[in-house]
C-alpha positions as CSV (number, residue, x, y, z in Angstrom):
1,X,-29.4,-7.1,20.0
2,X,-27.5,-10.0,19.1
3,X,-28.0,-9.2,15.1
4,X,-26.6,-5.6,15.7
5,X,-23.7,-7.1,17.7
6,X,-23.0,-9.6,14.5
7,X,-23.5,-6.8,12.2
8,X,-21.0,-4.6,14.1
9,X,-18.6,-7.6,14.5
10,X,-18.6,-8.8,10.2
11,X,-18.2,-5.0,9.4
12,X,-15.2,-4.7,11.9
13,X,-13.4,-7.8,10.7
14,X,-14.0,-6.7,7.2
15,X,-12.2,-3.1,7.4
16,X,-9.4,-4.7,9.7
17,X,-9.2,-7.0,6.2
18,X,-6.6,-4.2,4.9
19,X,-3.1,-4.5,6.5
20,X,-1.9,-1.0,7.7
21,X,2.0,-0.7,7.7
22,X,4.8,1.3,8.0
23,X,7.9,1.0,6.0
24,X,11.3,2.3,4.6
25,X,11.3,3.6,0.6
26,X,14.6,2.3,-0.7
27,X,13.8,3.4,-4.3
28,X,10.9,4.6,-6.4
29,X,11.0,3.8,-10.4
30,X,8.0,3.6,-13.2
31,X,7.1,0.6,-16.0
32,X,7.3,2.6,-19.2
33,X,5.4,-0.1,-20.9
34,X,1.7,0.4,-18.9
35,X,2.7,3.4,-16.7
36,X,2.8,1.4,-13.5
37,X,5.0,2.8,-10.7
38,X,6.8,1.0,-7.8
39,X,8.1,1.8,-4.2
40,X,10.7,-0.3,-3.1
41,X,10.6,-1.2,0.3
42,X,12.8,-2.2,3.2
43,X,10.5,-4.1,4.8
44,X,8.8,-7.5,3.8
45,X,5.0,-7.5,3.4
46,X,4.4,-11.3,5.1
47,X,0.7,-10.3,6.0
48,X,-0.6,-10.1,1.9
49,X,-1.8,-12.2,-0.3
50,X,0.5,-11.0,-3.0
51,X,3.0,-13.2,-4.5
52,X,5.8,-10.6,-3.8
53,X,5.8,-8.1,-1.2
54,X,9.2,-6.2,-1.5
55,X,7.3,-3.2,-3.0
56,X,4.4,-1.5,-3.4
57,X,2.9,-1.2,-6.8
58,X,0.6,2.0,-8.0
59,X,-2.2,1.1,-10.1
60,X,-2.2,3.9,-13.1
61,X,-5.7,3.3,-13.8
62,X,-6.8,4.4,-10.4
63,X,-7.1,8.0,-8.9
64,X,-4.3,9.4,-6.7
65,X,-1.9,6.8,-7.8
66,X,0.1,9.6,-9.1
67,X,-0.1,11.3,-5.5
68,X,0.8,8.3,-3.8
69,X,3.7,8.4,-6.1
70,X,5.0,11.8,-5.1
71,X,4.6,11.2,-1.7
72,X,6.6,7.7,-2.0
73,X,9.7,9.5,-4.0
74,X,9.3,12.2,-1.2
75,X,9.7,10.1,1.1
76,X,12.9,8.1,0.2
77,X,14.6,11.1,-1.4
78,X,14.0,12.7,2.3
79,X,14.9,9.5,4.1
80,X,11.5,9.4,6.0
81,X,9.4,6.2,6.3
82,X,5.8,5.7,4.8
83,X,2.3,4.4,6.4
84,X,0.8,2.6,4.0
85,X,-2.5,0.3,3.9
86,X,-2.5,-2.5,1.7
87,X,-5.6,-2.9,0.0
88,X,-4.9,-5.9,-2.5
89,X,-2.8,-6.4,-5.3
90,X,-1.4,-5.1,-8.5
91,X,0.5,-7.2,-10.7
92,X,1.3,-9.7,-7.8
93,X,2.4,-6.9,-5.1
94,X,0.8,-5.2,-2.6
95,X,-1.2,-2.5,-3.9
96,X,-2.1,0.5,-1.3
97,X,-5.2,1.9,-0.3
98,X,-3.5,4.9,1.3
99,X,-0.2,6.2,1.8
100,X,1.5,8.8,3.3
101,X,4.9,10.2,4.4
102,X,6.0,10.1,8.3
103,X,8.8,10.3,10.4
C-alpha cells in the first residue's frame, strides 16, 4: 500500500513539474536565421527556470510548433489571452508544452 501511495505521489509531483499559465500576446515575430518563433508576453514567467521569461519561444525542430504559432498570432491579433504550459526551455525562454487561445 505504502509503495502504490509513493508511486502515485512521485508521478503527481512530476506532471505538476510543468507550470500551466495564462497570459496576454503583445506581439508574435520569427528568427530568420534558425526559424525560431516568439510570443511576446505581458506577463512575467517567475515560476521557470529560464533565464528570460518575457516570451515564449517555439522550438522549429519540434511538431506543432508551427500550430502553436498560429494560435499565438491569433490570439494577439484578436486581443484574446493564451493558456500555455511551460515545458522547459528554448534558447533561455520558456518553451511550451501546449498552448491554446481563450478568452
Amino acid at each position: 500500500m505504502f509503495k502504490k501511495f509513493f508511486f502515485l505521489s512521485a508521478l503527481l509531483s512530476a506532471t505538476s513539474a510543468n507550470a500551466y499559465h495564462v497570459v496576454t500576446p503583445t506581439g508574435a515575430g520569427c528568427d530568420t536565421e534558425d526559424g525560431t518563433c516568439y510570443i511576446l508576453i505581458k506577463e512575467t514567467l517567475s515560476d521557470t527556470n529560464c533565464q528570460a521569461s518575457n516570451q515564449v519561444r517555439l522550438n522549429p525542430n519540434k511538431p506543432g510548433s508551427e500550430g502553436q504559432y498560429s494560435a499565438g498570432l491569433a490570439a494577439f491579433m484578436a486581443g484574446k489571452r493564451l493558456v500555455v504550459e511551460i515545458k522547459g526551455c528554448h534558447q533561455n525562454h520558456p518553451a511550451p508544452a501546449y498552448l491554446y487561445v481563450t478568452d
